[in-house]
Z-matrix of the N, CA and C atoms (Angstrom, degrees):
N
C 1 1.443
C 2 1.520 1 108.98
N 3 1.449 2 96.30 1 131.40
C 4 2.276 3 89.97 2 157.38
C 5 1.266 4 106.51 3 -167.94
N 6 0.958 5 95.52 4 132.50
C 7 1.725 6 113.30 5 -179.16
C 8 1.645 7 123.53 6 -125.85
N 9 1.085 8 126.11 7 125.72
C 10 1.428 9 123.60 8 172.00
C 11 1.640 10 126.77 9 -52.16
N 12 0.951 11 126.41 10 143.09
C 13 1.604 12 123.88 11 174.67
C 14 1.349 13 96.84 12 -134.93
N 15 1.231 14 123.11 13 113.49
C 16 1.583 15 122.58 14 -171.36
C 17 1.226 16 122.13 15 30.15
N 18 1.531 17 135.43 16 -100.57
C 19 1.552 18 144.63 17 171.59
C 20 1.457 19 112.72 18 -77.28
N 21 1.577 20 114.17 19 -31.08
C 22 1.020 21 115.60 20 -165.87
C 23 2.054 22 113.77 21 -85.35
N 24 1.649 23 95.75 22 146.05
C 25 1.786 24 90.72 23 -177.07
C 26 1.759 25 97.98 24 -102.96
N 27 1.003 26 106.69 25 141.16
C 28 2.055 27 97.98 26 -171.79
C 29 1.810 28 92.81 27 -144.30
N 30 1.917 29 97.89 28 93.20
C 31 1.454 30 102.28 29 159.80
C 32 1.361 31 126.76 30 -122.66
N 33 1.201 32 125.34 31 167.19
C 34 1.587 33 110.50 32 -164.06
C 35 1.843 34 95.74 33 -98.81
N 36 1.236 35 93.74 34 157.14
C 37 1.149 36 125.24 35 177.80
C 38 1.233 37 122.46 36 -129.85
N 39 1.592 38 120.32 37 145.68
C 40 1.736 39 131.44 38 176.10
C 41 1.218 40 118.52 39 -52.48
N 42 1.818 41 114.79 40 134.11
C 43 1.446 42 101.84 41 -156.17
C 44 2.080 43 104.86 42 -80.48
N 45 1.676 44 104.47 43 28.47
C 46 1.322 45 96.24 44 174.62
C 47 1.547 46 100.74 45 -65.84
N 48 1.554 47 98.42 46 -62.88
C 49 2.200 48 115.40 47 174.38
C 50 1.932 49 101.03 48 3.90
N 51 1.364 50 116.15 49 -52.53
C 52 1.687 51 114.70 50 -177.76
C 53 1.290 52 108.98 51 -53.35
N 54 1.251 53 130.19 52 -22.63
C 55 1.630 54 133.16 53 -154.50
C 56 1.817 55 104.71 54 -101.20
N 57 1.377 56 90.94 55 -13.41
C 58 2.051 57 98.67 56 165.02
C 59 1.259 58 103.13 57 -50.91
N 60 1.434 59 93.38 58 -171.60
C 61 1.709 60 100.57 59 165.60
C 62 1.628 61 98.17 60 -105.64
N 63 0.998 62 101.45 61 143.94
C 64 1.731 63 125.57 62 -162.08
C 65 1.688 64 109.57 63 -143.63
N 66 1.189 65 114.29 64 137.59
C 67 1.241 66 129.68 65 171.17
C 68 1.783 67 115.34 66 -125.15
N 69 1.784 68 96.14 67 109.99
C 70 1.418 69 104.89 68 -178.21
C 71 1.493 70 124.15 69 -73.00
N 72 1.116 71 112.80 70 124.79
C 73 1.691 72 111.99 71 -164.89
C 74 1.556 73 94.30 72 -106.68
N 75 1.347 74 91.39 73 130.72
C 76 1.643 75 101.75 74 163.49
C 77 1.283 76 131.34 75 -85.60
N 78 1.743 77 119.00 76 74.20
C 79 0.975 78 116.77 77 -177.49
C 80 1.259 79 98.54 78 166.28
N 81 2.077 80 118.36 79 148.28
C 82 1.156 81 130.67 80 -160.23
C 83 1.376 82 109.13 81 -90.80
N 84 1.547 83 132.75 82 18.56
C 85 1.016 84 117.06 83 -168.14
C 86 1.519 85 108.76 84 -119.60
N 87 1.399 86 105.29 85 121.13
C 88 1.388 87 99.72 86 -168.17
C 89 1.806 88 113.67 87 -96.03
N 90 0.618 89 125.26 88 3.47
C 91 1.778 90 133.78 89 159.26
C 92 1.505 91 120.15 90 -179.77
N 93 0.936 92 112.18 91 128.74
C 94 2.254 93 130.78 92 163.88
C 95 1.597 94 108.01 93 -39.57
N 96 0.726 95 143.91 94 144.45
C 97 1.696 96 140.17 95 141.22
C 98 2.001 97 94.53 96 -72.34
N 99 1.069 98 93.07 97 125.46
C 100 1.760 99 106.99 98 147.91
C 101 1.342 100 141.79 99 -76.27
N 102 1.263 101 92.44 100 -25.32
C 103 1.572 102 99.13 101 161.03
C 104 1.770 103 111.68 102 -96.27
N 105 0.762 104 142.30 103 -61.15
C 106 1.573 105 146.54 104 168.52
C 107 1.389 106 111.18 105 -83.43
N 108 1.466 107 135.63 106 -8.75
C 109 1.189 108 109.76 107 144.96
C 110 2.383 109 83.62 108 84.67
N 111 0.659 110 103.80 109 -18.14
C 112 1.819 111 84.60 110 172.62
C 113 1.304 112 104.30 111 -93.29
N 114 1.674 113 85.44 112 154.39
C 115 1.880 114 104.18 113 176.59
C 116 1.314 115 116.55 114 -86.73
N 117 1.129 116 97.49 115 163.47
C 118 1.589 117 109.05 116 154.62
C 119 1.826 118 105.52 117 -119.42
N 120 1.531 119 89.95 118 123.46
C 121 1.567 120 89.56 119 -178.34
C 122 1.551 121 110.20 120 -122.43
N 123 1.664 122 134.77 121 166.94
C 124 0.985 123 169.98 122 158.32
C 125 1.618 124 104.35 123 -29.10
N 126 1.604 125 158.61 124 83.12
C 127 0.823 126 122.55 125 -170.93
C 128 1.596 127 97.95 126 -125.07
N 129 1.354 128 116.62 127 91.70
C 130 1.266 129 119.09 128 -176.84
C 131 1.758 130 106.11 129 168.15
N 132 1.640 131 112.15 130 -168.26
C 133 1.754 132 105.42 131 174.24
C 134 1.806 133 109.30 132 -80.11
N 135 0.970 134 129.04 133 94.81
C 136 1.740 135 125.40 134 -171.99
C 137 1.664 136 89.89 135 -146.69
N 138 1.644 137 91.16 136 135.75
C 139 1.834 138 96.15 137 174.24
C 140 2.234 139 93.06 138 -121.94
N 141 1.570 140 93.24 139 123.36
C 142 1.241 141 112.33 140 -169.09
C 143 1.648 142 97.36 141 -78.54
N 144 1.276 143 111.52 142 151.12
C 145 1.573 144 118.73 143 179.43
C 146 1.481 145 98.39 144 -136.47
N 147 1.443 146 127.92 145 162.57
C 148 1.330 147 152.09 146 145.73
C 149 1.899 148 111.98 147 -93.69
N 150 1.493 149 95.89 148 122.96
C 151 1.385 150 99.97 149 178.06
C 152 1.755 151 118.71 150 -95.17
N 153 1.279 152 89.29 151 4.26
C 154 1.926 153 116.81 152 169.98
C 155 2.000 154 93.43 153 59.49
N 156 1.448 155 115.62 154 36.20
C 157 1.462 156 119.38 155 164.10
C 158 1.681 157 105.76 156 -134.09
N 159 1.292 158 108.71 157 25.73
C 160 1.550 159 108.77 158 178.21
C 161 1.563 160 113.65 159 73.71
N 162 1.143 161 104.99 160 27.76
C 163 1.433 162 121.33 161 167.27
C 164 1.100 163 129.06 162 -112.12
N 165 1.368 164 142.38 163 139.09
C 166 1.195 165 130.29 164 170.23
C 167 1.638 166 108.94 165 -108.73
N 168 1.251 167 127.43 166 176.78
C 169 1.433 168 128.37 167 -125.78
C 170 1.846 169 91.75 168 -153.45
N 171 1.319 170 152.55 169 102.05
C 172 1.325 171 130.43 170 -172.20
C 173 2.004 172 82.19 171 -126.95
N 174 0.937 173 69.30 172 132.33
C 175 1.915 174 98.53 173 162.45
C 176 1.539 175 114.14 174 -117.27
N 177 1.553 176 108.15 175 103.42
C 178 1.268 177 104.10 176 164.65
C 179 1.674 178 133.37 177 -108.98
N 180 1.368 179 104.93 178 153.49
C 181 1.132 180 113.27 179 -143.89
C 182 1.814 181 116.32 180 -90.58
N 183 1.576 182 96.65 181 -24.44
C 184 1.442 183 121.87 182 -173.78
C 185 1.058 184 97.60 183 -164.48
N 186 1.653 185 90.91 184 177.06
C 187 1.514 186 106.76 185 -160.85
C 188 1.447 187 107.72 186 -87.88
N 189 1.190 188 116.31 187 -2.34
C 190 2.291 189 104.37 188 -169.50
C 191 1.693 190 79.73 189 -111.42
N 192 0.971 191 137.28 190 71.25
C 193 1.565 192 139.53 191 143.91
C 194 0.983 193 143.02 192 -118.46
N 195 1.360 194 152.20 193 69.34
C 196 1.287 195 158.16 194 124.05
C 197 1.265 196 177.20 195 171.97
N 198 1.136 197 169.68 196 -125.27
C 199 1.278 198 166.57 197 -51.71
C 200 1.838 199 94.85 198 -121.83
N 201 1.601 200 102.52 199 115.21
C 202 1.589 201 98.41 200 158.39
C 203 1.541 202 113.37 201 -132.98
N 204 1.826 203 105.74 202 160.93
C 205 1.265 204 103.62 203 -171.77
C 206 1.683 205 100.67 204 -146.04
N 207 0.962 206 139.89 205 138.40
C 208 1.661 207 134.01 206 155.39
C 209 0.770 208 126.59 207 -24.09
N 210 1.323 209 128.55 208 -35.35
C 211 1.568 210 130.21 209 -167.80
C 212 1.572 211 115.57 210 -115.58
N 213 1.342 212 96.48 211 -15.84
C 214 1.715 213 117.99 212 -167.85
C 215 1.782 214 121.68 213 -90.92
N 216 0.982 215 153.50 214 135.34
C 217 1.290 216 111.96 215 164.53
C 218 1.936 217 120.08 216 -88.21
N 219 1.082 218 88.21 217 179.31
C 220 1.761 219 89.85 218 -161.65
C 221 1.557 220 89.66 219 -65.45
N 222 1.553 221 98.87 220 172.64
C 223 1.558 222 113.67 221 -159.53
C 224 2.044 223 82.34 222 -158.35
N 225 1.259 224 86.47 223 111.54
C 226 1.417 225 100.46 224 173.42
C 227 1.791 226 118.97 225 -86.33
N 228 1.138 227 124.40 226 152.75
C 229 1.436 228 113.09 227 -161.43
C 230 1.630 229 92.88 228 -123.56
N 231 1.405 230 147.46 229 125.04
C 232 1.267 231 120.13 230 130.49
C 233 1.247 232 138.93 231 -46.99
N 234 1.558 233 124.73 232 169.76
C 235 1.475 234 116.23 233 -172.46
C 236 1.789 235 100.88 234 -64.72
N 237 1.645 236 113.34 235 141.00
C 238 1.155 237 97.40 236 154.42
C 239 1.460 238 88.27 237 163.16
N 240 1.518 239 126.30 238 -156.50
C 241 1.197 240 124.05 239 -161.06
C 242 2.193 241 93.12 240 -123.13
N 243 1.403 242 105.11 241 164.74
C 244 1.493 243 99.02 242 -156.67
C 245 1.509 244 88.77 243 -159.99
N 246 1.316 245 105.85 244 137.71
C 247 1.736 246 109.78 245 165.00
C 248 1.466 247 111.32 246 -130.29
N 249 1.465 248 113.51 247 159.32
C 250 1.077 249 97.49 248 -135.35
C 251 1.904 250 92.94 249 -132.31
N 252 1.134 251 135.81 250 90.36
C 253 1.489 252 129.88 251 -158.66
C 254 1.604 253 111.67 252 -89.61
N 255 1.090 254 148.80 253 161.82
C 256 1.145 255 157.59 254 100.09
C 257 1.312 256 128.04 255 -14.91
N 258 1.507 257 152.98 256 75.37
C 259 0.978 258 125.67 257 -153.55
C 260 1.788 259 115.93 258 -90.37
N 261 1.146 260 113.85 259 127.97
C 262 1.516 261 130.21 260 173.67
C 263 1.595 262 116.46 261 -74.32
N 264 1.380 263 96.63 262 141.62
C 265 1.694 264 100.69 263 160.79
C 266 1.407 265 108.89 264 -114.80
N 267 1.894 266 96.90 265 164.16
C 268 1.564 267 66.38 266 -165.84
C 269 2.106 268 63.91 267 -135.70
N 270 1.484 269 104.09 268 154.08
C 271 1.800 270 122.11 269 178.63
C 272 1.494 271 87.72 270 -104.67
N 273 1.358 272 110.17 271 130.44
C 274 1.563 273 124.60 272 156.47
C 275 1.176 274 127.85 273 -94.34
N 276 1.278 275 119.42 274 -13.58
C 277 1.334 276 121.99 275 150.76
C 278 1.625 277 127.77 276 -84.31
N 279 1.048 278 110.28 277 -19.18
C 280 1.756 279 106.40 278 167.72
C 281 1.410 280 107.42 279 -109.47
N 282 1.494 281 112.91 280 7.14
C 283 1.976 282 120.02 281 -176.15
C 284 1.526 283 100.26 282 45.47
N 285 1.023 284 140.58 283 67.13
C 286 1.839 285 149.98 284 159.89
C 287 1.291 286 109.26 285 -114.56
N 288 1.195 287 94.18 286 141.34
C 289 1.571 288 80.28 287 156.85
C 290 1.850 289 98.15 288 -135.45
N 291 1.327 290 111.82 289 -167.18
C 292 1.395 291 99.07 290 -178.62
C 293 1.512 292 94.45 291 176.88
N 294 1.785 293 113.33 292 149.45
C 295 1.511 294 109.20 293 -164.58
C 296 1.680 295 84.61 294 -73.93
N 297 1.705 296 79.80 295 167.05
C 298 1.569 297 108.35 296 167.19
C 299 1.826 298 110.70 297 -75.34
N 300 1.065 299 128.39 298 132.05
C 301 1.423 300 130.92 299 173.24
C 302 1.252 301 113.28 300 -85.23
N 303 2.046 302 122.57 301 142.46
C 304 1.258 303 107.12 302 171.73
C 305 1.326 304 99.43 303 -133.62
């Protein structure tokens, strides 16, 4: 599965991905908007991780869990494991790249 949610890229991954090195974050919010400053948070049983490469890491737990945002519509998750990207652009003529803003 992967689907976009504004900036964010959200595809699933093999539940080996848990056996990285991972950092468990206490807390349902899986990224800020920078421009508006709203979240997108966790709304269901899912324990969020940091994969310490600018990724985030969602483990879900059941099936009625997830992803909501204000601006977004909800994005339901089956159980399973999920990473979670930033998506970048990248200019080939000035070689930049730079995150996407939401």
């Amino acid at each position: 599965m992967q689907v976009r949610h504004g900036d964010l890229l959200i595809e699933s991954v093999d539940k080996k991905y848990l056996k990285r090195k991972l950092t468990q974050l206490k807390t349902k919010v899986v990224m800020e908007g920078e421009a508006t400053g709203h979240k997108r948070l966790i709304k269901g049983n899912a324990t969020l991780y940091d994969d310490l490469q600018d990724n985030k890491i969602i483990e879900v737990l059941d099936a009625h869990t997830s992803i909501v945002h204000d601006e977004h519509d909800e994005i339901k998750l089956p159980k399973g494991v999920y990473k979670v990207t930033v998506q970048e652009e990248y200019d080939p003529y000035a070689r930049t790249r730079q995150y996407i803003e939401d």
